[in-house]
Structure formats: C-alpha cells, structure tokens
C-alpha positions as a printed Julia matrix, in Angstrom:
260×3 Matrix{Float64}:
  20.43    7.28    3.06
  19.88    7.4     7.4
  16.33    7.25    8.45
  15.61    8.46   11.69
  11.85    7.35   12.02
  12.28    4.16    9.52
  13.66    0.85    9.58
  14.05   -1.55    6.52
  15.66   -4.86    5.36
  16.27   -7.02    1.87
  16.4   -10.22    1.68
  15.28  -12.72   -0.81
  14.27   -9.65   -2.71
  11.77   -8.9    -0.54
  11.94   -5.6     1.41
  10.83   -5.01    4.64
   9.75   -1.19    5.6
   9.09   -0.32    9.58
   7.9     3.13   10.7
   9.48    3.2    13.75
   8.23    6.02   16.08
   5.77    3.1    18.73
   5.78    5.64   20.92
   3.6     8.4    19.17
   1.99    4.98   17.5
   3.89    5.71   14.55
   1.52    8.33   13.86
   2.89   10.12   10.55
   4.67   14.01   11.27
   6.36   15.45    8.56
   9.81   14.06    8.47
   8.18   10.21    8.79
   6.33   11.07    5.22
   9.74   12.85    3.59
  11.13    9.69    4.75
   8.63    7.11    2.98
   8.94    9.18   -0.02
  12.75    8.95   -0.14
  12.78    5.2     0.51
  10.06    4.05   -1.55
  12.26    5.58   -4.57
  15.19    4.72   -3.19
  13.86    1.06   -3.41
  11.74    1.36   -6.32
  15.4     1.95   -7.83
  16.77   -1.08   -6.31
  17.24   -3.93   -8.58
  18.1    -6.5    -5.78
  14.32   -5.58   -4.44
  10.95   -7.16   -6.33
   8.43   -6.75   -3.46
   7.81   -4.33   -0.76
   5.99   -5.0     2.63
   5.03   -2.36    4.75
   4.41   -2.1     8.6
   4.57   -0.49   12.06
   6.73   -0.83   14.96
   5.23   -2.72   17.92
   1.98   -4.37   18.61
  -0.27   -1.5    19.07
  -0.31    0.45   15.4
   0.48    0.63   12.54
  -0.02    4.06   11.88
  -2.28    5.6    14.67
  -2.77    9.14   12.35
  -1.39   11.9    11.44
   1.16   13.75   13.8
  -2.04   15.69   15.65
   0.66   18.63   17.22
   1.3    19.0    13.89
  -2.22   19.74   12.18
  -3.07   22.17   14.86
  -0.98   24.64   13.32
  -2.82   24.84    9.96
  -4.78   27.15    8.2
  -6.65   27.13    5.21
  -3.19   28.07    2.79
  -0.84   25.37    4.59
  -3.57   22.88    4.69
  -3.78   22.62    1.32
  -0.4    22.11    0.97
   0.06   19.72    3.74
  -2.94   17.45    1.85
  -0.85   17.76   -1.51
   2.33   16.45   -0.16
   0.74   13.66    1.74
  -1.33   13.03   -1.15
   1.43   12.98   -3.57
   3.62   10.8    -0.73
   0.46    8.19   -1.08
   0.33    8.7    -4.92
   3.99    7.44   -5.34
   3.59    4.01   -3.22
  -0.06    3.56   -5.66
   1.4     4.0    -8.63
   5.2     2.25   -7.68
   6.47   -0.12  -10.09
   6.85   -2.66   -7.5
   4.16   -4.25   -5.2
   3.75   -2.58   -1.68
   2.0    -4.9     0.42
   0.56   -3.53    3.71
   0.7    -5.3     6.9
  -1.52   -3.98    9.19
  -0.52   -4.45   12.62
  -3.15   -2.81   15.16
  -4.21    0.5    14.67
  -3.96    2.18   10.68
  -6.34    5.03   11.47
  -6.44    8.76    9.59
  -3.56    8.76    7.63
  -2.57    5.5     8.67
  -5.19    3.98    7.11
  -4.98    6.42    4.11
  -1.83    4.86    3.71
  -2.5     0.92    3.92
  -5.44    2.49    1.18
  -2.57    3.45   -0.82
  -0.2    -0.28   -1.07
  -1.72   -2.7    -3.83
  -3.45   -5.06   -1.18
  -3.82   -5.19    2.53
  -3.52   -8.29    5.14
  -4.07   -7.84    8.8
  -3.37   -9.17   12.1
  -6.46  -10.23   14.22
  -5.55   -7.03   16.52
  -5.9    -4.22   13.18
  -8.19   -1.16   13.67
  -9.28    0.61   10.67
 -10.94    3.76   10.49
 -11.16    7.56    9.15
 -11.51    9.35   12.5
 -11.25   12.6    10.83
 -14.59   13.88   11.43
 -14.2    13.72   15.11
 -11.59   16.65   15.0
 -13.9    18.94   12.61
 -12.28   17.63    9.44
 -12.4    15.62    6.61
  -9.52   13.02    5.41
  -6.76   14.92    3.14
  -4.23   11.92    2.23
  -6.86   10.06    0.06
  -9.19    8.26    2.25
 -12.35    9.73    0.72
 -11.64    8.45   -2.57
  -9.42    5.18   -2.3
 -12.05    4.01    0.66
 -14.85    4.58   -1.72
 -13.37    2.92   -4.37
 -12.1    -0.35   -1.8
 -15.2    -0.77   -0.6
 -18.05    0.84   -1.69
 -19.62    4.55   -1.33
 -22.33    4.09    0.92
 -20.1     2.09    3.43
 -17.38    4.34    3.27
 -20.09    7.32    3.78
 -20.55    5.62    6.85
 -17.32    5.06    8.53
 -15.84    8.65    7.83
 -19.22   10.25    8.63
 -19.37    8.35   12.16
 -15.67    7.93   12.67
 -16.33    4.41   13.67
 -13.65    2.04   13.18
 -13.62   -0.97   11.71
 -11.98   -4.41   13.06
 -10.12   -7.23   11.62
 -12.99   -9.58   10.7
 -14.84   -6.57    9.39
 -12.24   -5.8     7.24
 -11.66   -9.07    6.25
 -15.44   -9.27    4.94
 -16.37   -5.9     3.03
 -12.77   -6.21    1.18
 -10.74   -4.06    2.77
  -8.0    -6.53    3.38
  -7.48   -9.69    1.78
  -6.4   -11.69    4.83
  -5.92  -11.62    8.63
  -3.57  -13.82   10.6
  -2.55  -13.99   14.27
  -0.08  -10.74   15.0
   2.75  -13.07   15.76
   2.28  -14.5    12.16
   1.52  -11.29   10.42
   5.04  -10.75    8.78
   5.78  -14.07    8.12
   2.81  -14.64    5.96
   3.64  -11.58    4.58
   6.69  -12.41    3.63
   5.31  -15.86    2.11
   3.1   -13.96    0.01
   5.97  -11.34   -1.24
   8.42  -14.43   -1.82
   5.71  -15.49   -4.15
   5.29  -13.1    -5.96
   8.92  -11.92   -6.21
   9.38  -15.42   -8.45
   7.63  -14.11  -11.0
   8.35  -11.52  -14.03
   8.92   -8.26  -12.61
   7.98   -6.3   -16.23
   4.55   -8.31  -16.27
   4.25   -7.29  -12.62
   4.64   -3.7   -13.56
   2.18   -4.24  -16.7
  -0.62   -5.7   -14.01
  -0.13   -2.89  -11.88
  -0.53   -0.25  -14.6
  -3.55   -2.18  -15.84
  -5.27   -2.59  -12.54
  -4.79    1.03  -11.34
  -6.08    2.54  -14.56
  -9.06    0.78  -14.02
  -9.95    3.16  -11.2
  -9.61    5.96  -13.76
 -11.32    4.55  -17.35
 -14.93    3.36  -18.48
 -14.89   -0.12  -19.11
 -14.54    0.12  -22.88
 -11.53    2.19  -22.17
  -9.97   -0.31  -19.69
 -10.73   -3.45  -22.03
  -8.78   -1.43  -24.62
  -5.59   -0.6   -22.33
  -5.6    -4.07  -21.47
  -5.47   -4.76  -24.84
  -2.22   -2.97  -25.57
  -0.26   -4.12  -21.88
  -1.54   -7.85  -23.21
   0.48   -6.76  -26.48
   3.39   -5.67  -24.44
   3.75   -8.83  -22.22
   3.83  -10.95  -25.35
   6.13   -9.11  -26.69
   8.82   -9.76  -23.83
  11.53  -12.07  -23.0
   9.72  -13.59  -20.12
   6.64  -14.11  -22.49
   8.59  -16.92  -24.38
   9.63  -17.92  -21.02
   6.76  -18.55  -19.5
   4.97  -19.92  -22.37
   8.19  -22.33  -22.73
   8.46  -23.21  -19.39
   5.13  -24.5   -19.25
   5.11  -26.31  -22.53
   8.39  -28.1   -21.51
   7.15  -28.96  -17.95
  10.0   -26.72  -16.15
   9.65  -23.7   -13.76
  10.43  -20.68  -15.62
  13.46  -18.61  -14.98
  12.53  -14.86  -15.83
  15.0   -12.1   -16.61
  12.6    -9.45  -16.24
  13.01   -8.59  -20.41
C-alpha cells in the first residue's frame, strides 16, 4: 500500500513508522490517521515485523495536533464522529498485538500526544513537548487524552495540564511517568531501536499475552486482574516457547523461540 503522509522501514524485525508532513508539524488531518490505521494492520499482519517504533519527521514534532483547518469545520454531529474515528485509530495501536513504542521527537501535543498516550511506552528526546492544549481553543481532548493521561499519570496532575494547557517538558515527563526515558534527539531512534531489537528476541505469543494482561488492568478490579493473569500464566505454559525458555535456561543456552 502508497502512503502519501507516512514513511516506514523493516529491518531486524523492527519497524520503523514516520509521519511525514514537518511542514504542518506532522499535525494529524484526516488522511494521516486513515493512513496509521491501514499500516498499523498492515504490519500487525506482517510476520517478518515483532516491534513497532513510532515517530515524526524532523526535529521540531512529533505530532504538533490535530489538523486545526480541519476541526474548524465541525459541529456537534461530525464531532462526534471525528472523536470516534480518532479514538478507534488510537484504540487499534493500544490494543495491537505487537509493541508500538513511541519516540517522541519535539512537540506530541493534542492529538499528538493522545497518540504517544496510545503506544505501550514512551521515550523522548531532551527537545519533547507534551501537552493537551485543547482547552485553549474552547475544547476538550477527543482522541483519548482525558482518560489514558489520567490513567499514565495520575488524575489530579492530568486535571492540571488539560485544564491550563500547559505543556510539559522532557525532564518533566521523564519524572511523573509519562515516558520511560529521554536521550539526546540525535540518539533518540537509535536507542529506540536498541530497545525494540530487545525485545523482538523474545517470544512474540508471550509478548501478546503481556500486552493483553497489562491493558486489562486498566479495565478490572484487582481481584479480577489477579484472576486473568491467572489464565494468560496458564496459556504461556502451555506453549512451545514455554519449554523453550524454561530449557534454555536450565541447559545454560539462549533460547530460540518459534513463537508456538
């Protein structure tokens, strides 16, 4: 499939996706979130790809927003759809069988941070802007951010920042949890890519099983969760890469999974 306002690579098993419009700041329109949907399948179906990183073109953004020509035009009926279908866009990279990690490269602000919300774990460069500016144009966030920032952080801070609109910097970030790490820009990708190599050596059904686990944390009492981590535990030990793993470290070896 062509994308007009993406970029990606594959190598190693790692794939690299790059919203390419730098000069709107790769602010999201329309076509740039059909696109993301359409790849993310398209490489959520792709058996020579294990890990996902995500990023902006350039060295100002990441995402700078939503496409602001765009939202102009809406009412009240075509708002709510235009929330749905970014919400659902955000949805599929969550809930992907395959780790999507964001790398944050300057500004991920509106939707653009709604989206880094959205990938399984954040790292940043020293550069990265977050915020939910929203408020400042006499609305609320509608991809997410009022209830994936609440959850990343914690209510009361995320009250804050989408009640002021301030934005919130690298080091910032770093400390209240919002990413995990933040590097120089010109090492951002790199690092990324270290950490996706990683991972990408491991079993890609016990990667799915974490992810399941993890994100149906944000939905269960505790009891509940204990009890669905019960059953994935099951799962995993009944796989292929179970006896693997379990062999592999018994015998001293690095284990060779074949994602059964």
């Amino acid at each position: 499939m062509n994308y007009q306002n993406l970029l990606f690579s594959v190598n190693e098993k790692v794939a690299i996706v790059t919203i390419n419009r730098p000069d709107k700041l790769n602010a999201l329109n329309s076509q740039t979130m059909e696109e993301l949907k359409n790849i993310f399948i398209e490489l959520n179906n792709n058996n020579d790809v294990s890990v996902i990183i995500l990023t902006g073109s350039g060295e100002k953004a990441f995402v700078a927003g939503a496409d602001i020509s765009e939202l102009n035009k809406l009412d009240m009926l075509s708002a709510k759809k235009f929330s749905e279908s970014g919400q659902e866009v955000f949805n599929l990279i969550e809930n992907l069988e395959k780790p999507v990690i964001a790398a944050v490269n300057g500004f991920a602000l509106g939707g653009g941070c709604e989206l880094a919300l959205a990938c399984h774990f954040r790292i940043a460069s020293e550069n990265a802007q977050f915020g939910q500016p929203e408020i400042n144009l006499g609305i609320i966030p509608g991809y997410g951010g009022t209830q994936r920032l609440s959850r990343q952080i914690n209510s009361g801070r995320a009250m804050e920042y989408i009640l002021t609109g301030n934005m919130i910097d690298a080091n910032e970030a770093l400390r209240i949890g919002l990413v995990n790490h933040v590097y120089p820009q010109k090492d951002l990708i790199a690092n990324a890519v270290e950490l996706a190599v990683k991972i990408s050596l491991k079993s890609r059904i016990t990667i799915r099983h974490a992810i399941q686990a993890i994100n149906a944390s944000k939905e269960m009492s505790l009891k509940e969760g204990l009890d669905y981590e019960a059953s994935i535990f099951a799962l995993c030990c009944g796989s292929a890469d179970f006896k693997e793993g379990t062999s592999a470290f018994l015998e001293k070896r690095k284990p060779n999974f074949k994602n059964l």
